[in-house]
C-alpha positions in Angstrom: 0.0 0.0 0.0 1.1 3.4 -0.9 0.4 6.7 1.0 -1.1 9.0 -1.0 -2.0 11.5 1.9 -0.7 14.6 -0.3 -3.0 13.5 -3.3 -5.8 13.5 -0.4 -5.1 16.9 0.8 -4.5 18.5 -2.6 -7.4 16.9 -4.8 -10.4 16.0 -1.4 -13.1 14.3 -2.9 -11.5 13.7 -6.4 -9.1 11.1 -4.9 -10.7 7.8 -4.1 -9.0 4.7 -2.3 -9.6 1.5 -4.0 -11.7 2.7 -7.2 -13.5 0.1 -9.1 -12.0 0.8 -12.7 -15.2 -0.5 -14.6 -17.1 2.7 -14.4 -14.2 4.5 -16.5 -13.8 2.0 -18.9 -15.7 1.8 -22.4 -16.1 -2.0 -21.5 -16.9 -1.3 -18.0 -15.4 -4.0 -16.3 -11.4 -4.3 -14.4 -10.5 -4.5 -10.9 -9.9 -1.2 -8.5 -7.0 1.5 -9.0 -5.1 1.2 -5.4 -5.5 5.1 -5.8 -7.8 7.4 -8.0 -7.8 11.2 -9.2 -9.8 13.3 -11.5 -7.8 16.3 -12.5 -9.5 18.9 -13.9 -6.7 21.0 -15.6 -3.0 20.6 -16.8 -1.5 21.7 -14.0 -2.6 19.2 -11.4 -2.3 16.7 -14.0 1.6 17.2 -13.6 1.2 17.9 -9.7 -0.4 14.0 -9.8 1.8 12.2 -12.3 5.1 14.4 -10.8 4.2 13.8 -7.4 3.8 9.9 -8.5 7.3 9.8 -9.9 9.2 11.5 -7.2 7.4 8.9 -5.2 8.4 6.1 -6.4 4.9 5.1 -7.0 3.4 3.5 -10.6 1.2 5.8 -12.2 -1.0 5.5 -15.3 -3.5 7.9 -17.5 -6.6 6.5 -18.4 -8.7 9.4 -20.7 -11.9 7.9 -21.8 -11.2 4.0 -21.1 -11.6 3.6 -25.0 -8.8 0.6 -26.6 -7.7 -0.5 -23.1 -8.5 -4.1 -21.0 -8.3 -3.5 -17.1 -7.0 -6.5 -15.6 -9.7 -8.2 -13.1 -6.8 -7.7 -10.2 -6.7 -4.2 -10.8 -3.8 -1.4 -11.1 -1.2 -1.1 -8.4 -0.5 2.8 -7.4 -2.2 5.8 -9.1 -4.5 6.2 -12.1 -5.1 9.7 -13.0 -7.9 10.5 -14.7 -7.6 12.7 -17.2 -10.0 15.8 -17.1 -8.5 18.9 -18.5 -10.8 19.4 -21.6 -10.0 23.1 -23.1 -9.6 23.4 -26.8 -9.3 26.7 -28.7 -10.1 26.2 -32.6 -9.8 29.2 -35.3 -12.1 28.7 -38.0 -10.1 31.5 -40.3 -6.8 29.9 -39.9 -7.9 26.2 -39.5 -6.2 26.2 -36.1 -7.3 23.7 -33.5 -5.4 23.2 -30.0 -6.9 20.5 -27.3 -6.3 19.3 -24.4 -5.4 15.7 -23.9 -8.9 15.1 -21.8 -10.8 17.0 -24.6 -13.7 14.0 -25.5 -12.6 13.6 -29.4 -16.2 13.0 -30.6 -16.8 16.6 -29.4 -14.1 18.4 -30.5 -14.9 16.8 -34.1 -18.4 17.8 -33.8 -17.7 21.4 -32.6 -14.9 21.9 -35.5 -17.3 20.5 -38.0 -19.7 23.2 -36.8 -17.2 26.3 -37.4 -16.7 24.7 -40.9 -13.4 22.8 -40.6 -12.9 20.0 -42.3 -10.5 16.1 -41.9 -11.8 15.2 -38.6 -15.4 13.6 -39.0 -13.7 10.7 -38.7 -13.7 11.3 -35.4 -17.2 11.8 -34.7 -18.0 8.2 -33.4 -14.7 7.2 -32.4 -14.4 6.5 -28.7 -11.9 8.4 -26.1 -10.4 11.1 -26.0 -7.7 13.9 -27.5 -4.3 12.0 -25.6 -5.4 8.9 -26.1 -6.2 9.5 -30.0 -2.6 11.0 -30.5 -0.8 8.3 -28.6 -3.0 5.7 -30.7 -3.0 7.6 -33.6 -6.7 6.9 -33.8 -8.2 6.9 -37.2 -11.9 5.5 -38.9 -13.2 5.4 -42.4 -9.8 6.7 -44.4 -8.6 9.4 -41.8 -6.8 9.6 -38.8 -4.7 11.9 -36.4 -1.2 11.6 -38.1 -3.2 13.6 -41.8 -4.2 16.5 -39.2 -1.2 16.9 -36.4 0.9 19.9 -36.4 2.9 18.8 -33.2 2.0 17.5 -29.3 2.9 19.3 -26.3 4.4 16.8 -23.9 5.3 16.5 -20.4 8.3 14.6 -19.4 7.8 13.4 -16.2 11.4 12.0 -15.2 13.0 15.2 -16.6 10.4 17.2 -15.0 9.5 19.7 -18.3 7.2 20.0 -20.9 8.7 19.7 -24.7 6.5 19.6 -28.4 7.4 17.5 -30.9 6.5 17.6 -34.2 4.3 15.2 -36.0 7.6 13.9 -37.7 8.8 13.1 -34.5 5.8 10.9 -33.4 7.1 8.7 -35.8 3.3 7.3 -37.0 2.6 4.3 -38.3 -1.1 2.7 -38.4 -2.4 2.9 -35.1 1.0 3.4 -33.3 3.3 6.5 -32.9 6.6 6.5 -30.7 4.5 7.5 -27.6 2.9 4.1 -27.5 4.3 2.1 -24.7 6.1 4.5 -23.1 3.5 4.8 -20.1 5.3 5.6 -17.1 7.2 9.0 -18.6 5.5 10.9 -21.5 1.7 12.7 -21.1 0.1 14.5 -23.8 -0.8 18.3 -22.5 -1.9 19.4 -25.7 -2.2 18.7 -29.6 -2.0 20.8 -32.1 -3.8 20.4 -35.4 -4.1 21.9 -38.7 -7.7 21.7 -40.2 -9.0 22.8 -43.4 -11.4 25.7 -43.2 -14.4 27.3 -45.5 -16.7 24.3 -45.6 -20.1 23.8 -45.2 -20.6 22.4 -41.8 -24.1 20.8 -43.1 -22.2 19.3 -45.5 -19.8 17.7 -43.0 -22.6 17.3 -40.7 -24.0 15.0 -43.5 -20.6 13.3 -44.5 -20.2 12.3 -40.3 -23.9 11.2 -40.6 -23.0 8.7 -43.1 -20.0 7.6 -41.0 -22.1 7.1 -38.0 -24.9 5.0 -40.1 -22.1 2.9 -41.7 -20.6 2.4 -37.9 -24.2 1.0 -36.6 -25.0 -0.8 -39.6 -21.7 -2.9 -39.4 -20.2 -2.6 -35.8 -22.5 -4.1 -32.4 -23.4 -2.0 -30.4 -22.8 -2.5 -26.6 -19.9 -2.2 -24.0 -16.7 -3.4 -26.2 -13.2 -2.3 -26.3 -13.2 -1.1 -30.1 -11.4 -3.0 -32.6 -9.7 -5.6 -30.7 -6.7 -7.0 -33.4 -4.9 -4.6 -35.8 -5.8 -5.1 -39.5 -2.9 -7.1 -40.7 -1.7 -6.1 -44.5 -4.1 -6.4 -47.2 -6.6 -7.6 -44.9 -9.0 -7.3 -42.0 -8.5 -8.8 -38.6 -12.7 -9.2 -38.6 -12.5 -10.9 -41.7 -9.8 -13.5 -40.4 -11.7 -14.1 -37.6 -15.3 -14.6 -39.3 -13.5 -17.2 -41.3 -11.7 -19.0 -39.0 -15.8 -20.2 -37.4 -14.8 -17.8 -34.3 -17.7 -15.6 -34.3 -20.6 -15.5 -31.9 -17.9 -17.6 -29.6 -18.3 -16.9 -25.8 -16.5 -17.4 -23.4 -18.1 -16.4 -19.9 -19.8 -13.0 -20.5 -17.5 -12.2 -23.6 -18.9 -12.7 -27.0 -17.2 -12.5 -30.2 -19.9 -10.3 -31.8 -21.7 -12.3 -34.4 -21.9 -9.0 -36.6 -18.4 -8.2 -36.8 -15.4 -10.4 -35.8 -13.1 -7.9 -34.4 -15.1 -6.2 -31.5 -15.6 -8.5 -28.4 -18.4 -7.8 -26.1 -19.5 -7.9 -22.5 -22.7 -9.4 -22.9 -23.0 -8.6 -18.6 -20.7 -9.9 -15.9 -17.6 -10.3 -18.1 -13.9 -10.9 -16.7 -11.2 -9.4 -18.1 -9.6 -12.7 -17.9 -12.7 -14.0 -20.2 -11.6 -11.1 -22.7 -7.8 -12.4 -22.4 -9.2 -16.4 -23.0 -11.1 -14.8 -26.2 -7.5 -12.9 -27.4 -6.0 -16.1 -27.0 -8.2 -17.9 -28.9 -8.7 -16.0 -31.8 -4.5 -15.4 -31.9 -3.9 -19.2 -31.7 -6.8 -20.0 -34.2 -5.9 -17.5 -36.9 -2.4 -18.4 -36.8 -3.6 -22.1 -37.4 -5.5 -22.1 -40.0 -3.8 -18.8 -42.1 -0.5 -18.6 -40.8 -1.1 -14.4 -39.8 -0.5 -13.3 -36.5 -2.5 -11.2 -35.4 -1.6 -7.9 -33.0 -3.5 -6.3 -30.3 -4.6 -2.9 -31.3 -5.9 -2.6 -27.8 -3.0 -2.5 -24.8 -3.8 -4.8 -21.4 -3.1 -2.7 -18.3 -2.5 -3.9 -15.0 -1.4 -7.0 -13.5 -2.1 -10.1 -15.3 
């Protein structure tokens, strides 16, 4: 156990002992964070993640609990949630700057409304501004890496905030440099170019026809998102569907019958039933098509 009495007189009734993690994940299940804050700007987020560091104490950021799989024995030391939503956007120039905690869905929404234009992908997409740049989170032919100007970061061992440019985050599909390096980078802010002068009904209808396509072809219900990367030339759902794994359950975890790649907590699920599911569809994949297939969503906690 870990004494996080300066966290308790800082932050009050925004720090919680032994927090059930399910209400902040998208799949709302995982075990309890051995300590809990809410930080509401970008300040105390570095008081938090600084004070966990100097502290010797493990620390992670969960944003919107999108493309992450709580283990059922929970997360040792501190999980900071993420909060600080301010975003400035400049329809003239095209300009947007958010916040890591900004809700992404929102901010596409609210740029789309001022007439900018390359982030309706985002209008569905679950989580948040942090998590989308660490991710580089994309849907229906976009993604963060077309839009990024450059990411405000805070080093936590060297105590100081740097930006990097969007050459530097080194992007690749669904992965930048960021990615795995919990523990001693946060996103404070992104920076992001947008193309301004459009109609925003028009966009509003474009997003329209994202979300329809989303519903039509994606279950609803509490899931993670796409579980596997799409390997090349193909689609993780597709290797799945064919290799008879769909509709499998295993305890409250369904491999949705409508789509392959998005496993579902049909009520009561385990993280560990999740992890018996990965398994599965990894080992039976490789079987019978030789392709492994890679987790697009990252397991936190301790397995």
């Amino acid at each position: 156990m870990f004494d996080f009495t300066p966290l308790r007189t800082r932050f009050g009734e925004q720090f919680y002992d032994e927090e059930p993690l399910a209400r902040y994940t998208v799949a709302r299940l995982g075990g309890k964070a051995e300590g809990l804050v809410r930080v509401k700007n970008l300040e105390d987020l570095m008081f938090a993640v600084r004070w966990a560091h100097e502290s010797k104490i493990p620390w992670l950021i969960l944003g919107g609990g999108a493309n992450v799989l709580v283990s059922d024995a929970g997360i040792r030391g501190l999980v900071v949630i993420n909060h600080a939503r301010n975003a400035s956007i400049h329809p003239d120039s095209g300009i947007v700057i958010a916040e890591g905690g900004v809700n992404l869905s929102t901010l596409a929404r609210n740029c789309m409304a001022q007439g900018l234009k390359n982030l309706e992908w985002g209008v569905n997409v679950p989580g948040t501004v942090g998590g989308a740049v660490v991710n580089n989170a994309g849907a229906h032919g976009g993604d963060m890496a077309q839009s990024l100007i450059s990411v405000e970061i805070f080093n936590v061992p060297g105590n100081h905030t740097e930006t990097w440019s969007v050459e530097e985050m080194h992007y690749e599909y669904r992965h930048s440099i960021l990615k795995g390096q919990r523990g001693r980078y946060v996103v404070m802010r992104a920076k992001m170019q947008l193309e301004p002068g459009h109609d925003p009904a028009e966009l509003n209808r474009i997003a329209d026809e994202f979300v329809a396509h989303r519903k039509k072809t994606q279950p609803p219900g509490a899931s993670l998102g796409s579980m596997f990367k799409n390997p090349p030339g193909d689609f993780a759902g597709r290797l799945i569907d064919a290799a008879g794994l769909k509709g499998m359950q295993i305890g409250g975890v369904q491999i949705s019958p409508l789509h392959g790649n998005f496993f579902i907590n049909m009520g009561g699920g385990m993280a560990a039933d999740y992890n018996l599911l990965i398994e599965l569809a990894r080992r039976t994949v490789k079987e019978k098509f030789g392709i492994e297939l890679e987790l697009e969503v990252e397991r936190v906690g301790d397995w």
